[in-house]
C-alpha positions in Angstrom: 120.6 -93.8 190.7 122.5 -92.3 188.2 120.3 -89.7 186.1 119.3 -88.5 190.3 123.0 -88.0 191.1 123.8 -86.4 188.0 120.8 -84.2 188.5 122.0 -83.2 191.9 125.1 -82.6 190.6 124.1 -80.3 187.7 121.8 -78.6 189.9 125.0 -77.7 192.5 126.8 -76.6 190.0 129.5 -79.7 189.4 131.7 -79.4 186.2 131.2 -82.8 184.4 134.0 -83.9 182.7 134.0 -83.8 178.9 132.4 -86.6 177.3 131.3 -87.7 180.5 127.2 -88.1 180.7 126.1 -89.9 183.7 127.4 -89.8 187.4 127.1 -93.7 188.0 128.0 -93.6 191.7 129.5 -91.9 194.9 130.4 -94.6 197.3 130.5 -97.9 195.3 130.3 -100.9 196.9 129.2 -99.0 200.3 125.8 -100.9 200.7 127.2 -104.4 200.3 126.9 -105.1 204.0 122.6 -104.4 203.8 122.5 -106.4 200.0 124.4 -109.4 201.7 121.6 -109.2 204.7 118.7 -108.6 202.9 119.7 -110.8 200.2 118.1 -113.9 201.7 114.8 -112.4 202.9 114.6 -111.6 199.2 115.0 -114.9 197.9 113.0 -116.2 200.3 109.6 -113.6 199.1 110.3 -114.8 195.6 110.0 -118.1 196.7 111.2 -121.7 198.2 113.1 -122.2 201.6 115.7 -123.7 199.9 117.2 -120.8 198.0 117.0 -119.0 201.6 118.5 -121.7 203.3 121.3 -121.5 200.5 121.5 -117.7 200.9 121.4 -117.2 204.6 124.5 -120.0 204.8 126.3 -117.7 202.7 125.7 -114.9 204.4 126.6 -116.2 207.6 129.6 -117.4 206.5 131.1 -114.1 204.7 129.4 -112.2 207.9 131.5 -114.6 210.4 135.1 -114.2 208.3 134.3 -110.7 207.5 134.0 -110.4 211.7 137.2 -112.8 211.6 139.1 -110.3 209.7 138.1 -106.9 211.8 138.8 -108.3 215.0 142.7 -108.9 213.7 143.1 -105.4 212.9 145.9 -103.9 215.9 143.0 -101.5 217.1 145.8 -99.9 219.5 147.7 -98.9 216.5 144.8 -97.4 214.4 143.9 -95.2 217.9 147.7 -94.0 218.2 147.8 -93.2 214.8 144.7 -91.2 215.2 146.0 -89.2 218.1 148.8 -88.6 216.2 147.4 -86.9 213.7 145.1 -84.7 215.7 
């Protein structure tokens, strides 16, 4: 995705750094969630059931912990701080 983004940024008129060539990425890591989802449909097109068995134990796993981890965040907090602000 690089040469696009760097494309789109020439063509907007972005100052690139100097020695800089490429603009690798915007939001890294901000697809993770999909990749992690698809990840075992994939293995399973290239073939076996067991690497998707594997793969979709995995994902369920960092899915549930990652759901784990979200729900302990003090969502009463986050809303005062918000109104705070605005």
């Amino acid at each position: 995705m690089a040469p696009y983004l760097t494309t789109m940024g020439r063509d907007i008129g972005f100052a690139m750094p100097e020695g800089a060539t490429l603009i690798s990425s915007l939001d890294v890591g901000a697809h993770l969630n999909g990749y992690l989802l698809a990840l075992p449909w994939l293995k399973y097109l290239e073939g076996g059931w067991g690497r998707f068995v594997i793969f979709a134990i995995i994902s369920v796993i960092l899915f549930t912990l990652a759901i784990l981890m979200i729900r302990k965040v003090d969502a009463k907090a986050v809303v005062a701080d918000l109104d705070e602000a605005f």
